[in-house]
C-alpha positions as CSV (number, residue, x, y, z in Angstrom):
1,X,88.7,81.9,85.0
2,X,88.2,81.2,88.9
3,X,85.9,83.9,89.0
4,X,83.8,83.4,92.0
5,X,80.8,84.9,94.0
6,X,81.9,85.5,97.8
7,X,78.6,83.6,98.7
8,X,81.1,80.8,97.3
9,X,84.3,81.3,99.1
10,X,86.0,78.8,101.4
11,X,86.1,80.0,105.3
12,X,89.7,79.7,105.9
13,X,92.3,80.2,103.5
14,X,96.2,79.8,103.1
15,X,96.9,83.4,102.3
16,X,94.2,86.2,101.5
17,X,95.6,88.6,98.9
18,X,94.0,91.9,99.1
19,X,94.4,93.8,94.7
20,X,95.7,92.6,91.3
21,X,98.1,94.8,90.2
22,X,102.0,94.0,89.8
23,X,102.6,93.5,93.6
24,X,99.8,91.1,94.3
25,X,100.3,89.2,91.2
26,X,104.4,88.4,90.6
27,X,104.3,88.0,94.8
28,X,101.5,84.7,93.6
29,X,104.0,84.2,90.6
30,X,106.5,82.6,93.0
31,X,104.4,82.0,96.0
32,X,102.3,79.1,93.7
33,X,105.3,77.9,92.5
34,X,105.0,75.2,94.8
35,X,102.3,72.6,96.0
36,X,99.9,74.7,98.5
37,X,98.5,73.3,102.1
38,X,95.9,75.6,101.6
39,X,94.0,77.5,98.8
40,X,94.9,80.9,98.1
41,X,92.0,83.8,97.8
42,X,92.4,87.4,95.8
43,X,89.7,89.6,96.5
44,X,89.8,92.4,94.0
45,X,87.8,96.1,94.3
46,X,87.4,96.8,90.5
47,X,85.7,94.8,87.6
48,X,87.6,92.2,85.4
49,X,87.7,93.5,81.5
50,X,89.1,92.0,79.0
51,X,91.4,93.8,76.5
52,X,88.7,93.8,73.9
53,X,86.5,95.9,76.3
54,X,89.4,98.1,77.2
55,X,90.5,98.4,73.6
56,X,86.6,99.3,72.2
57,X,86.0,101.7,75.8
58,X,89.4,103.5,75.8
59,X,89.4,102.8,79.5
60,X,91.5,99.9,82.0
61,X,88.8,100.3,84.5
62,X,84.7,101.3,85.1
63,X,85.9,103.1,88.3
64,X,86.5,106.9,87.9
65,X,89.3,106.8,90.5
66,X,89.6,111.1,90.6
67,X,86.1,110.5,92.5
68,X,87.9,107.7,94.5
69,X,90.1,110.1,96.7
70,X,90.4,113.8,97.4
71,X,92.8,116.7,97.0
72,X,93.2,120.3,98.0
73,X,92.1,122.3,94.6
74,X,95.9,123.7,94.4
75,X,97.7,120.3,94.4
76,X,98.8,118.1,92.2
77,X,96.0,115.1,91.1
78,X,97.0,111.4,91.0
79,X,96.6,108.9,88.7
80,X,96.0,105.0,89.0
81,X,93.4,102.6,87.7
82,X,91.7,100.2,89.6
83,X,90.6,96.7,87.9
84,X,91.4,93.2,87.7
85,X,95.4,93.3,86.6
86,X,95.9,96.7,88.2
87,X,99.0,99.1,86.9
88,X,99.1,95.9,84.2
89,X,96.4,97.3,82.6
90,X,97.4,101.2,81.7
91,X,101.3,100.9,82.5
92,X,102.9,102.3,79.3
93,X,105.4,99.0,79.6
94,X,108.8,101.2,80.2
95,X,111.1,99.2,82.5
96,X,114.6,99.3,82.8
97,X,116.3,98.9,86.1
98,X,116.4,100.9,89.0
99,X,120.4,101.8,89.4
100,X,122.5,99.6,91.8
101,X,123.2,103.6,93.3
102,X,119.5,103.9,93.7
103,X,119.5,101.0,96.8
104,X,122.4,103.4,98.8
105,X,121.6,106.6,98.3
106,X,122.2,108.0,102.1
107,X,125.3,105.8,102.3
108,X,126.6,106.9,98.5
109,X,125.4,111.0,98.3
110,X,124.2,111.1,102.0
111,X,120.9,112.3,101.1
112,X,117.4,110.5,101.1
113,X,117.7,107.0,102.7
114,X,119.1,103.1,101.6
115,X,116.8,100.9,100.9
116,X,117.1,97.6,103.1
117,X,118.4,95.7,100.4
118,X,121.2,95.6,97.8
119,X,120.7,95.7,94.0
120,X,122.6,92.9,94.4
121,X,120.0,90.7,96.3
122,X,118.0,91.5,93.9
123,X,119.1,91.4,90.7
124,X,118.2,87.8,90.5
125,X,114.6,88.2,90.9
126,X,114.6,91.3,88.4
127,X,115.8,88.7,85.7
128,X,113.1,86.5,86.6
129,X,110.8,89.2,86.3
130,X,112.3,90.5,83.3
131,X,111.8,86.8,81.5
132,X,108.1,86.6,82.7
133,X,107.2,90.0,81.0
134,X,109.6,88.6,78.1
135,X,111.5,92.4,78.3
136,X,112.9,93.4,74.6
137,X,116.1,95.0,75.7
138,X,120.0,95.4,74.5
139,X,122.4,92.7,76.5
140,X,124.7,96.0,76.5
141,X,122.6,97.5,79.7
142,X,125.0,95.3,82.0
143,X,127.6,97.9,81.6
144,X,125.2,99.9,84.2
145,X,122.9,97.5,85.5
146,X,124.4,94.2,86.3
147,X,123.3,90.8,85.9
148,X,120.8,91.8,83.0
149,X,121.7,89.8,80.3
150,X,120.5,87.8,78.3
151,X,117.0,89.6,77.8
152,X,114.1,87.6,76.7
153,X,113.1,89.6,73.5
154,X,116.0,91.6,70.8
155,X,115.7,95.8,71.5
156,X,113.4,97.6,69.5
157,X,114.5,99.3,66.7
158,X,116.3,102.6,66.7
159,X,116.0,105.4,64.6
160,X,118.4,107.8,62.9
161,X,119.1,110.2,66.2
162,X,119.1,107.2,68.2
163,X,121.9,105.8,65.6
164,X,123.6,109.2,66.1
165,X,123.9,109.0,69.7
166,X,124.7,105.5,70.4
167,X,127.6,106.2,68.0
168,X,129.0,109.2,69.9
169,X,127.7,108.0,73.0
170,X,128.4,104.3,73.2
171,X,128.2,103.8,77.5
172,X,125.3,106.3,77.9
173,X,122.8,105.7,74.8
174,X,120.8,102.5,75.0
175,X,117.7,101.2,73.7
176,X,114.8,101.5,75.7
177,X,114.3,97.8,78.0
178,X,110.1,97.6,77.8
179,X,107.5,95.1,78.1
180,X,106.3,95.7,74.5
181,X,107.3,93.3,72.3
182,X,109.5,93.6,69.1
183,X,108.7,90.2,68.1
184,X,105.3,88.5,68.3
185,X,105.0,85.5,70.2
186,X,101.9,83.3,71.8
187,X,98.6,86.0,71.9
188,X,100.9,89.0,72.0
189,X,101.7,90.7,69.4
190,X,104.8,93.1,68.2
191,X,104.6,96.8,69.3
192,X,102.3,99.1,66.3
193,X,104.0,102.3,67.8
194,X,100.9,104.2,67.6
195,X,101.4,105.4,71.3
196,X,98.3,103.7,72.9
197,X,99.8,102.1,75.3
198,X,97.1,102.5,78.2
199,X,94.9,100.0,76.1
200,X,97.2,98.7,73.5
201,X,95.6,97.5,70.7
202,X,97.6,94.8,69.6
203,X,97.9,93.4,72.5
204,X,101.5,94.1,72.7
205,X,102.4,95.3,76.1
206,X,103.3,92.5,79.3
207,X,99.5,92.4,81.1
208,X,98.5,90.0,84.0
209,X,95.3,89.1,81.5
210,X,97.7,87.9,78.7
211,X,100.8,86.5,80.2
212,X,100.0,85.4,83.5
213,X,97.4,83.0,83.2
214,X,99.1,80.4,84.7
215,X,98.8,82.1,87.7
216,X,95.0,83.3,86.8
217,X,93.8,79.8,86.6
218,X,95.8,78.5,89.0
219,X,93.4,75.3,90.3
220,X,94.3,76.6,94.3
221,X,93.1,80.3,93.8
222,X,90.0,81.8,93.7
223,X,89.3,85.3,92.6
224,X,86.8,87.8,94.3
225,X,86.4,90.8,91.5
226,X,84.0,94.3,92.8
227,X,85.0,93.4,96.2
228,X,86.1,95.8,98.4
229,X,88.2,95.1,101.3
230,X,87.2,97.4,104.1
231,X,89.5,95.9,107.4
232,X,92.4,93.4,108.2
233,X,91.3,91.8,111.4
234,X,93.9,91.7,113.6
235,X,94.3,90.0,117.1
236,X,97.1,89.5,119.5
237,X,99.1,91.3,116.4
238,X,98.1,88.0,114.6
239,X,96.4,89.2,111.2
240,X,93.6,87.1,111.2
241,X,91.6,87.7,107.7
242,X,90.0,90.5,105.9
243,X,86.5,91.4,105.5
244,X,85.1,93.4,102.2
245,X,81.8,94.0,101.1
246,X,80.4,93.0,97.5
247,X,76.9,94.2,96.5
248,X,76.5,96.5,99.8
249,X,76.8,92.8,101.6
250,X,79.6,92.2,104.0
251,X,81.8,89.0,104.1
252,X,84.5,87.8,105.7
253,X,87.7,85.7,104.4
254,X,90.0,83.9,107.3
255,X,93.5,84.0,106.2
256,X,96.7,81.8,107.8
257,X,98.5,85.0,105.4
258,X,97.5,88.2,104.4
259,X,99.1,90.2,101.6
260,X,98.7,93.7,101.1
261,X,98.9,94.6,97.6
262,X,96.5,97.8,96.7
263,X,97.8,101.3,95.4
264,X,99.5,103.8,97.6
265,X,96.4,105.8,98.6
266,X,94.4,103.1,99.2
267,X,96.6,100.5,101.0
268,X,97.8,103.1,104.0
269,X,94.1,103.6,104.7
270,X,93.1,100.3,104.7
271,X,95.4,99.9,107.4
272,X,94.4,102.7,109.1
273,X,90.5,102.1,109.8
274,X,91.9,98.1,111.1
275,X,93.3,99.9,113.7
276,X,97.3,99.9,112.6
277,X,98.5,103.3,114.3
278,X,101.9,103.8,113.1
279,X,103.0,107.6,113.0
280,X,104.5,106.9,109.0
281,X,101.6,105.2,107.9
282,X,100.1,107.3,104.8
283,X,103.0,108.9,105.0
284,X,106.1,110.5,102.1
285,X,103.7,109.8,99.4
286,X,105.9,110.8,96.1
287,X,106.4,110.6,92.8
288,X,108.8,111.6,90.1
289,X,108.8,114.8,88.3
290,X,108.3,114.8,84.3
291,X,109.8,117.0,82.3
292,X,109.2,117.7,78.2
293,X,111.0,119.4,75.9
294,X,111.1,119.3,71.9
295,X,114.9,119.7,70.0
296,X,114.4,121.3,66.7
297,X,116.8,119.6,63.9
298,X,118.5,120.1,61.0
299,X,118.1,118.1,58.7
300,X,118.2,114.8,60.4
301,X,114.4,112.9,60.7
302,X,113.0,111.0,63.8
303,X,110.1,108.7,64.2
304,X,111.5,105.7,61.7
305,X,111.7,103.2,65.1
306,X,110.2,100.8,66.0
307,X,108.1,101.7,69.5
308,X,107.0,104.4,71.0
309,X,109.9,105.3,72.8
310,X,113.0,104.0,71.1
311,X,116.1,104.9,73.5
312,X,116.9,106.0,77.2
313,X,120.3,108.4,77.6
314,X,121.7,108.0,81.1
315,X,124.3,111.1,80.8
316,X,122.3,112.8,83.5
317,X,121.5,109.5,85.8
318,X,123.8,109.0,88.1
319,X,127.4,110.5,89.9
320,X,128.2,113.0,92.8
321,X,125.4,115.7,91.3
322,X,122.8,113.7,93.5
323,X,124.4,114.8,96.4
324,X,122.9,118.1,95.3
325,X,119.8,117.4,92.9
326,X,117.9,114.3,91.7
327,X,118.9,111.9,88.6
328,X,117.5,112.4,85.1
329,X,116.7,109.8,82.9
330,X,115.8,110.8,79.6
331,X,113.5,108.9,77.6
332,X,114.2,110.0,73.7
333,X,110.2,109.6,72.2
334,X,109.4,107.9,68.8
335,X,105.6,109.6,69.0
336,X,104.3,112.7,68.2
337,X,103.6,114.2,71.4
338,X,103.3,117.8,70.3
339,X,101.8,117.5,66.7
340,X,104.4,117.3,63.7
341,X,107.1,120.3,62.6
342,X,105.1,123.1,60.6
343,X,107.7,123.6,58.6
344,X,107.1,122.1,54.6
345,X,109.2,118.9,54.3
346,X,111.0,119.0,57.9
347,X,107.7,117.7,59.8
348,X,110.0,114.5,61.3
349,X,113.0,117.2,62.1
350,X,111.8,117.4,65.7
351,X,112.8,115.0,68.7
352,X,110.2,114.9,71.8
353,X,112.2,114.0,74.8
354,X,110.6,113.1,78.3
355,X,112.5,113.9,81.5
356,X,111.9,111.9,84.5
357,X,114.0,113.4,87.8
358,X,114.0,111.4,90.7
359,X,112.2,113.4,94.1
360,X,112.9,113.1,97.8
361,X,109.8,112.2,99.6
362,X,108.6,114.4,102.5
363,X,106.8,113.9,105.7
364,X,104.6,116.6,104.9
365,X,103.0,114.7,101.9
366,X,101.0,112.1,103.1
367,X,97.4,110.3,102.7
368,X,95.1,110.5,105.6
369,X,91.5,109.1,106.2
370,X,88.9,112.6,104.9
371,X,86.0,113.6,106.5
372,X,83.8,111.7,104.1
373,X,85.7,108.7,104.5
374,X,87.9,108.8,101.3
375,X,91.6,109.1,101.1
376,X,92.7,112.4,101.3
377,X,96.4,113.3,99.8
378,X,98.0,115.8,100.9
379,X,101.1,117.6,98.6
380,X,101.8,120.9,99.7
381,X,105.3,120.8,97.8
382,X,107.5,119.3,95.7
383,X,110.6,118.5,96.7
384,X,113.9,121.0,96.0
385,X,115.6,118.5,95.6
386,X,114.3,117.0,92.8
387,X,113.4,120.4,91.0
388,X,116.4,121.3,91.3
389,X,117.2,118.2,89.2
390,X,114.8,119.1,86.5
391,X,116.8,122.5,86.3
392,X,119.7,120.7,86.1
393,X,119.3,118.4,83.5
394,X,117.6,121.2,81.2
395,X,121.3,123.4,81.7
396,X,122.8,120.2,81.1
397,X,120.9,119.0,77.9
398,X,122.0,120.8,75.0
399,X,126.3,119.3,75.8
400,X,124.3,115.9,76.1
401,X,122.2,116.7,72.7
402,X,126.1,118.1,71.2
403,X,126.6,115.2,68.3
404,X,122.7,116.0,66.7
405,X,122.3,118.9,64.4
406,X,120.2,120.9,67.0
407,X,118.6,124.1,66.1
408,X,116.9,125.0,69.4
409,X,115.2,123.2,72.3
410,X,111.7,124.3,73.6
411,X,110.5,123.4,77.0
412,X,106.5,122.0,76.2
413,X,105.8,121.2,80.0
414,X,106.9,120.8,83.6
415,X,104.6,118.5,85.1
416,X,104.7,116.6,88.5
417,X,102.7,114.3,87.4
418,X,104.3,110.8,86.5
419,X,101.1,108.1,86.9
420,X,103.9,106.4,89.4
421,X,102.8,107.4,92.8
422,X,104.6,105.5,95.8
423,X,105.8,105.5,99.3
424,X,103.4,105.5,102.1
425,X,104.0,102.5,103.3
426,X,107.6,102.2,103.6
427,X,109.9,99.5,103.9
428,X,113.3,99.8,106.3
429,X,115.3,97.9,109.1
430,X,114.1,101.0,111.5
431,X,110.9,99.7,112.8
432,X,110.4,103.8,114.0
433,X,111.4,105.3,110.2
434,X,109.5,102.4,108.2
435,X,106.1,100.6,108.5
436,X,107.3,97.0,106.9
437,X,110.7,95.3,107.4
438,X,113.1,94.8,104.6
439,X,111.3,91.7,103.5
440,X,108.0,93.5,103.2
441,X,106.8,91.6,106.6
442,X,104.4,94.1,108.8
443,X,107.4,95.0,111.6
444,X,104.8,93.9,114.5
445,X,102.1,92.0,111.9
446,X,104.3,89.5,111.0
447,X,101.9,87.9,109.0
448,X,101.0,90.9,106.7
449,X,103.0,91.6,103.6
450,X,102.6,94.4,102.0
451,X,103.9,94.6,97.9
452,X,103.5,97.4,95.4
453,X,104.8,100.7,95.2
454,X,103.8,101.9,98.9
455,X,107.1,100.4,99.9
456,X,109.4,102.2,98.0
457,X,111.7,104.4,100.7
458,X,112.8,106.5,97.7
459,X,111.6,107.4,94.4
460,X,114.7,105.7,92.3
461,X,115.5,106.6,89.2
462,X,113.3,104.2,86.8
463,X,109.6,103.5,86.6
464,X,109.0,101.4,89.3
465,X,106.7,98.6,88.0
466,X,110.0,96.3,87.2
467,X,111.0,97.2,90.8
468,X,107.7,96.4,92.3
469,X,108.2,92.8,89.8
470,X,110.9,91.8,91.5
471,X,110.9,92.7,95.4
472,X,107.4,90.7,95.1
473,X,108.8,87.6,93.7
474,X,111.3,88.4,96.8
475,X,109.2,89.3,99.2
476,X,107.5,85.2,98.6
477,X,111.0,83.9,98.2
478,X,111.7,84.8,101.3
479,X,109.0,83.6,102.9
480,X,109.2,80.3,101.7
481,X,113.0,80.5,102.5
């Protein structure tokens, strides 16, 4: 690997690429699709492991990153890893769409704010992201999300409820798209289903460390690793390079490019001690809010698919109820999340079900620069509008739950935590309501890109690592274009 000491680095580069996660690495997926002027640098903060050390240390990073920012005691914690690969690491691999609604959500329900692109525009590149993570996934999804088909890998298998409700439910019950495989192929294998996804021990789940090496060893790129970019230099609102420190020492890396690509907490500081001064930097940092309940059964079994979670329903997703309170996706789980049924003989008669409701992000959460120089993230609430949406969606569940034999449904946990924080950063046509343009270009830098979820103007109503896939591979596309 192109693993190198910063003693060793060039002095000027084509483009400087500050993190290793999703953003940082599908934006180098198309960017070294062609023949490079220059050589390309990534200087990373955290430690490359391989997946045998992450398998045998139950951990995607030697960083504890709750010691990495703080939080006012009564708030809610966030969670993120910081490594070489990133989110790639310790995603969980869900990853269907965000909903072509999601894009024009002002314009459509006149709440929250569009995004500055279609789902149209791009579509194609979450196809091409789609192939690269080889997503296992039903061609049927195009009835919601066009342009999906064909997916790389067949869906996973379903299980008897899932049979149930795709049969009464034909538009609305689908398998689960994910980046864990149903069929082995190269050094990945097919999903176990033993639901330890953060370090998956086959080796199952899409990870920069087994499916982008062509990018990895890349012969234009080198790779800084437990290197910590400190400041963006900036003149003339030219971005000039980036300097970090590794060992205590301090170096610096000219850049003709420099791409922003660090987590949602970090990346708005980082901006802020180079001197950027925009009023929405750090700010409408959100996330999702997750929901679990468990539907008692008669007489019908779960946990006979084939992953971890086997289907998404999308009864709750989308239409004029988001005019009022956020979209539901529920995720129907093939895991014991809870511990099995007491009951003799009915231990499977019990279906786990996760509730993710999209949130509105507010000004009032936001990420500033502490006292003792660490990121400080402020959450005072969560939004109405999206707990309104959990309320929703649990008055709404047992008419969506009608063809399964249920007994009763039990609430286990309402938890606004959903490892998926974004915003901060946030991309629109408004240079006074956003920090980055609709291609992800700086609005007055306009050679800093930023890519990850920091851009996201809204929460959507999916995971976001798909999205953050394919506005990256964008975000290049259009530079080259």
């Amino acid at each position: 690997m192109p693993f190198i000491h910063p003693d060793r680095i060039s002095k000027s580069y084509e483009a400087v690429v500050i993190g290793s996660g999703f953003g940082s690495f599908f934006f180098l997926q198309e960017f070294l699709k062609k023949k490079r002027p220059g050589r390309v640098l990534v200087v990373e903060w955290g430690a490359y492991k391989n997946h045998d050390w992450q398998v045998k240390n139950k951990a995607n990073s030697v960083l504890d990153t709750d010691q990495l920012y703080t939080r006012n005691s009564d708030e809610k914690p966030w969670h993120y890893s910081i490594a070489f690969g990133g989110g790639t690491n310790c995603w969980w691999a869900q990853c269907p769409r965000n909903h072509p609604n999601d894009f024009r959500l002002k314009s459509k329900y006149g709440v929250g704010t569009d995004w500055p692109m279609s789902y149209e525009e791009l579509a194609p590149f979450y196809r091409e992201a789609e192939q690269v993570m080889l997503i296992a996934a039903s061609d049927e999804l195009a009835v919601h999300y066009p342009g999906t088909a064909p997916y790389a890998q067949p869906p996973h298998r379903m299980n008897d409820i899932d049979r149930i409700m795709k049969a009464a439910q034909p538009d609305m019950h689908f398998p689960m798209p994910n980046g864990r495989l149903s069929r082995a192929f190269g050094p990945r294998n097919a999903c176990c289903g033993t639901a330890e996804c953060r370090w998956c021990p086959v080796d199952a789940k899409f990870t920069a460390l087994n499916s982008m090496q062509h990018v990895i060893e890349h012969p234009d790129l080198d790779i800084c690793v437990e290197s910590k970019v400190e400041y963006i230099d900036v003149e003339n609102n030219v971005a000039k390079g980036v300097r970090f420190f590794h060992d205590g020492k301090e170096y610096s890396a000219r850049g003709d490019l420099v791409v922003l690509g660090a987590n949602g907490i970090h990346s708005p500081i980082l901006l802020m001690q180079s001197g950027f001064n925009h009023p929405l930097i750090g700010r409408y940092i959100h996330e999702k809010i997750e929901c679990t309940v468990e539907a008692y059964l008669d007489g019908v079994k779960n946990f006979s698919g084939s992953t971890i979670t086997t289907c998404m329903n999308l009864s709750l997703l989308d239409g004029d109820h988001r005019k009022d309170h956020g979209a539901a996706l529920l995720l129907f789980e093939n895991s014991w999340m809870y511990g099995m049924r007491p009951e003799y003989g009915r231990w499977r008669e019990v279906l786990p079900i996760t509730i993710n409701v999209e949130a509105l992000p507010q000004f009032e959460s936001v990420v500033v620069r502490g006292s003792d120089g660490r990121p400080h993230v402020s959450f005072p609430k969560q939004s109405d509008y999206g707990l309104k949406g959990v309320q929703a969606a649990l008055d709404k569940l047992p008419k969506v739950l009608a063809p399964l034999p249920i007994e009763r449904i039990e609430v286990r946990q309402v938890d606004s935590i959903s490892v998926h924080l974004q915003g901060t950063l946030r991309m629109g046509n408004d240079r006074a309501e956003s920090v980055i343009d609709g291609g992800q270009v700086h609005h007055d830098v306009r050679n800093l890109v930023v890519v990850g979820s920091s851009v996201f103007p809204s929460s959507g109503s999916a995971p976001p690592s798909l999205t953050v896939a394919a506005l990256s591979l964008r975000a290049a596309h259009l530079l080259e274009s």
